[in-house]
N, C-alpha and C positions, 0 to 999 in steps of 0.2 A: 504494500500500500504506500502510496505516495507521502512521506512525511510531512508534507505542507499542509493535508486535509487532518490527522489529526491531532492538529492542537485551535480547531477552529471553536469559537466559543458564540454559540446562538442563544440570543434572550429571546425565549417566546413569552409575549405579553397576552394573559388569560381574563377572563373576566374573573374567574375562580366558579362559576358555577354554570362551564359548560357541561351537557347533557349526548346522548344518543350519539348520531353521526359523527357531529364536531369533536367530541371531548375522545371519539378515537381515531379520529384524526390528526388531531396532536399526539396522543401518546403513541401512535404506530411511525411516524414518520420522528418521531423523538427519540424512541427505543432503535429505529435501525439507523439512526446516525451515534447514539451513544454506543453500541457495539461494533461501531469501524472507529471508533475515538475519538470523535467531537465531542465538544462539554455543552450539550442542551442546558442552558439555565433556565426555568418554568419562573415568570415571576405572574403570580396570580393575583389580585385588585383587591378581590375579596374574597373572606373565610368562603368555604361550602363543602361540598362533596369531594368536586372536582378535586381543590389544593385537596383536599385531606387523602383521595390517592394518589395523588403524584409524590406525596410522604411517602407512603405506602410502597409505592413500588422502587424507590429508591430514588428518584431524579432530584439532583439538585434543587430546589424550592424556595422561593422569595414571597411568603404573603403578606401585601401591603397592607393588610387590613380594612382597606374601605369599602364604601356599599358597590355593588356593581355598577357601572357604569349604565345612564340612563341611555333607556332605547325608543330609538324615532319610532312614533306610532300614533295613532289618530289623524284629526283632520288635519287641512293645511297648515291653523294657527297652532296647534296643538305641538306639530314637528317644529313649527319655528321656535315657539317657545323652547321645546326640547333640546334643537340644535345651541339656542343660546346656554343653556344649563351644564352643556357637554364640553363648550368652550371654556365655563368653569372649572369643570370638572377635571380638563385633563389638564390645565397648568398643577392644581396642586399632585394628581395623577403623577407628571412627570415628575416633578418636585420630590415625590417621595419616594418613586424609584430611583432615580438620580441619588437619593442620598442612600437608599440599601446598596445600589452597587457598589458606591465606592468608589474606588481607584480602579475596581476591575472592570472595567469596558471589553465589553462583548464585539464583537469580530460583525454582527448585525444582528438586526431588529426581526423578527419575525411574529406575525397574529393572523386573526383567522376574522374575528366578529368586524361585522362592517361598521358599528358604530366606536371600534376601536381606531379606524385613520387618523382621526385626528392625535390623537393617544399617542399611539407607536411611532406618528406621524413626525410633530413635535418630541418626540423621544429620540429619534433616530438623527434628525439635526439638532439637537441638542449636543448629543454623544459624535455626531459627525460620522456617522456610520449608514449604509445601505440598510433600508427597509423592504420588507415583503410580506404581503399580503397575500394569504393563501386562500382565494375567494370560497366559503363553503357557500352560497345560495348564488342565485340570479343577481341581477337589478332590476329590480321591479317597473313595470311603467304606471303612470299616471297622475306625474307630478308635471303643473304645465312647463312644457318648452324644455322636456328633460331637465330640468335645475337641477333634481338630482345626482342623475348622468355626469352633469357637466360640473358638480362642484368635486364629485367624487375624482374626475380624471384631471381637473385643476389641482385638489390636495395632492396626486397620486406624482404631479409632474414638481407642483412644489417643493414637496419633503422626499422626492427621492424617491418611489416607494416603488416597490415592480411586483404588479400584480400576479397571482399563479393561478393559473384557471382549473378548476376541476375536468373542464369537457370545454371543446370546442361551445357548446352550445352557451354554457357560461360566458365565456370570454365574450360571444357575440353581444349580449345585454347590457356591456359596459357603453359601447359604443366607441366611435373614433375619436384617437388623442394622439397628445404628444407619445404619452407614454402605450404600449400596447401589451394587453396580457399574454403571459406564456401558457400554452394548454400544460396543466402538469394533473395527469390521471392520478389519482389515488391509487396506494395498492392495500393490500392486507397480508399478513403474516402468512407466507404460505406453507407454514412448516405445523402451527396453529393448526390451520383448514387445508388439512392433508387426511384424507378419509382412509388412508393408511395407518394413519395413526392417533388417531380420535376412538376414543370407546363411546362407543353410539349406545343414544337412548334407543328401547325395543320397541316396536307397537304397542305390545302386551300393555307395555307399566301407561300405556296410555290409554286403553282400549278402544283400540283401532284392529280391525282384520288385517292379514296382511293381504287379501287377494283386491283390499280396497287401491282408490286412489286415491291421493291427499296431495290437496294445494296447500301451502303454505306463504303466510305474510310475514318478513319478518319487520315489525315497524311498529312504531307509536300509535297503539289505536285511535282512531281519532277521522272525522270524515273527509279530510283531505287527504290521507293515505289511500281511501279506497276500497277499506275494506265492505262498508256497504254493497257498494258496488260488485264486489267478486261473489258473496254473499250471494246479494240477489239473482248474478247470472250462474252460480253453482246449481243454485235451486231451479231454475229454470231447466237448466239441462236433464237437472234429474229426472223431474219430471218426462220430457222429451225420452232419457233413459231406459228409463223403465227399471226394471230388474238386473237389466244385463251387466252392468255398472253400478258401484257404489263409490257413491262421490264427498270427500269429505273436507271441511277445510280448517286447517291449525294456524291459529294465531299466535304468534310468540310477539309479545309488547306490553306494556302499560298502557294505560291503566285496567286493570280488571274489574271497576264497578264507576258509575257512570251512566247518563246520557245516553252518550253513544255506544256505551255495553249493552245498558237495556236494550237500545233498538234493534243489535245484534240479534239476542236471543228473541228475542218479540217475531222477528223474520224466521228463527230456525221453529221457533212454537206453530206458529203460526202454520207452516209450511209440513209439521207435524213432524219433520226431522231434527229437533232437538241437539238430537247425540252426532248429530256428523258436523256441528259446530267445535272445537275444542280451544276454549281462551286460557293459555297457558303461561301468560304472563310473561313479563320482562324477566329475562334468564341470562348468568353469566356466562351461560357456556354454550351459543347459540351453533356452534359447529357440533354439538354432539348431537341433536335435533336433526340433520338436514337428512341422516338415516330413515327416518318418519313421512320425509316427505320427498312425491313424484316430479313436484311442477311447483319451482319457485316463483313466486307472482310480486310485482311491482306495480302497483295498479296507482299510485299517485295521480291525481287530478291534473291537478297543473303540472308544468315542466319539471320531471327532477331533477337537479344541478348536476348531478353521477350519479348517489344510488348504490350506496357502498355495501347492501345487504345483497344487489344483484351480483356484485364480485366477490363476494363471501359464498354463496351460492356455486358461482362459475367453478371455487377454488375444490367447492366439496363434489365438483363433477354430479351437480344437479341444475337441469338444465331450466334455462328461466320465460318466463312470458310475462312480456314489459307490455307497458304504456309508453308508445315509441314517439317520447315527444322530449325532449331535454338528452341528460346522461345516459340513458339506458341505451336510446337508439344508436351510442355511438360504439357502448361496449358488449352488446349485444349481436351477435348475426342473425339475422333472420333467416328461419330453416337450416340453422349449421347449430348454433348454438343455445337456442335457443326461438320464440318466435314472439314477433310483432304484433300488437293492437293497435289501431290508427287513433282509436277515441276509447274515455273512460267510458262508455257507457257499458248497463249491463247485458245490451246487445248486441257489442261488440269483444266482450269479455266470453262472452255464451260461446262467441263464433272461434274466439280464440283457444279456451281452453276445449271445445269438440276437436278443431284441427290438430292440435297436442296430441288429443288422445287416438287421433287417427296415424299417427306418425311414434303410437306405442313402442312397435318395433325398433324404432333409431336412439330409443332413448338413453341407451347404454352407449354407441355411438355420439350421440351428442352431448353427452358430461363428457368424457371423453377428451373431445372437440374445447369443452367450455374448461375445462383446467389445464387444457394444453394453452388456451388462449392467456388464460388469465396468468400461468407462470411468465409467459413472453412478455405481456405487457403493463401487469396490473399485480405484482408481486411487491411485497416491503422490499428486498434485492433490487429490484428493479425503480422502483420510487426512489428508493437512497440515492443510487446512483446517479437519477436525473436532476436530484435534487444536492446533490454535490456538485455536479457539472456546474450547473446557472450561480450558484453560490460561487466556486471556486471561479468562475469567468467573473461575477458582477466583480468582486473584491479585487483581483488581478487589473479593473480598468477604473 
């Protein structure tokens, strides 16, 4: 290994209480630069979960103590106000980072939350050092005349910052600047989500048959996931089915009571199947699961930015059926690795998971296919390395 990469020293600035996608995406791309020899430093805002595992797992830790950092939301006066509060927030922000580093200056700035630019922004010329932004969502539209757009790509050209896109489709939402994002896929542990070496949950301990089929969600329940949606076109098919087929779908997420749980089960009641519901909750160990299940499903509404449970999936050679409209449709192949839905609806879900199950036979052929792909392209090895690259060029210019 090149001696110049490790002695590199990256402050990631956290809110302290990221969740789901985000909060493993910092510790996955943080764990496979601290074992080539980088010193990830985690400095997190405020107490929560978050810091109190990156204690936990060993990573270097900085919490600043204060509340999280406010987030743009509501009407237009509502964000303005918010954005003025932020402008507060992040002088004493830096101010108190600035004074836990010390004399030890980090090598660059690294974060992920969009309402941290300004933050890391100001942090990173402060310290006089490269910043990066490692984009986990979209940019949303419907702020007039992009202001949003345009104040995001003005901070981004100001303080230095260089975007990293999850997906092609990301980077496209930012819009055109001085500065332009780098596509950088996510990857995941593939040593982790190696079905060679995962001791799988059985059907049994869940009661499931095994001559069934089983879609699985892996995601925050909740109606912009989708699960409605897959829900309602499972049931429909069954119906269509008849006997021939037993069709069942496993939820792995939070929350398990709820709103949106009752409506769940209120559809599986309703519909007199019950038991081919299964809400199994948020689980630490979501690669022993994918045993259980046929057909990984993505069904998000709107755009998903990547979609890091569909490459979790690819990794356990279980092939997936997306909502092919953001990240998925980029790491996704249609009819190789998996297959495309054009729209969320539950007649277009119906249509998707029947063709699935017409293309039974390939399906061992296409896991296959889907963790061959996903070591090439979407592996923690492979993430590291792309993510050494742009670092070790930014810093050299």
């Amino acid at each position: 290994m090149d001696a110049f990469n490790t002695t590199r020293r990256i402050a990631w600035v956290c809110t302290g209480v990221e969740v789901y996608g985000i909060r493993q995406a910092v510790l996955n791309l943080a764990s496979g630069l601290k074992a080539r020899g980088w010193k990830p430093k985690l400095i997190t805002l405020a107490h929560g979960p978050f810091a109190d595992e990156c204690d936990e797992l060993g990573f270097e830790n900085i919490t600043i103590g204060l509340e999280p950092p406010p987030k743009l939301s509501g009407g237009m006066l509502d964000r303005a106000l918010t954005g003025l509060e932020l402008l507060r927030y992040r002088k004493k922000a830096v101010k108190e980072i600035t004074r836990a580093l010390g004399r030890e200056k980090p090598d660059a700035v690294h974060f992920l939350m969009p309402n941290l630019v300004p933050v890391a922004g100001l942090l990173a010329k402060t310290l006089r050092r490269p910043c990066f932004w490692e984009m986990p969502n979209y940019v949303g539209d419907g702020y007039p005349m992009d202001i949003n757009k345009r104040l995001l790509r003005w901070m981004c050209a100001h303080y230095n910052i260089q975007p990293l896109s999850n997906s092609a489709f990301t980077a496209s939402t930012l819009g055109e600047g001085r500065v332009s994002p780098i596509v950088f896929h996510l990857g995941v542990d593939e040593q982790r989500f190696d079905p060679g070496r995962v001791i799988p949950f059985t059907r049994a301990e869940i009661g499931i048959d095994d001559n069934a089929v089983v879609l699985g969600i892996f995601a925050r329940i909740c109606d912009s996931k989708g699960q409605r949606v897959v829900l309602d076109a499972m049931l429909r098919l069954q119906r269509e089915l008849g006997d021939s087929t037993e069709l069942h779908l496993a939820l792995l997420g939070g929350p398990t009571a709820g709103p949106d749980v009752t409506r769940l089960n209120e559809m599986a009641e309703q519909a007199g199947l019950p038991h081919r519901l299964h809400l199994l909750g948020q689980v630490p160990d979501p690669e022993r699961y994918y045993s259980i299940v046929d057909i990984a499903i993505n069904a998000r509404i709107d755009p998903e930015p990547f979609g890091l449970s569909v490459v979790e999936a690819m990794m356990m050679r279980t092939p997936a059926l997306v909502h092919a409209s953001g990240g998925p449709a980029e790491t996704v192949t249609d009819g190789v690795t998996g297959w495309h839905v054009q729209s969320a609806t539950p007649e277009a879900f119906a249509q998707g998971i029947k063709r699935a199950l017409d293309d039974r036979a390939s399906w061992g052929e296409m896991g296959e296919n889907a963790r061959a792909d996903a070591l090439e392209r979407f592996s923690l090895e492979s993430m590291t390395s792309r993510y050494e690259r742009i670092v070790t060029r930014r810093l050299a210019a």
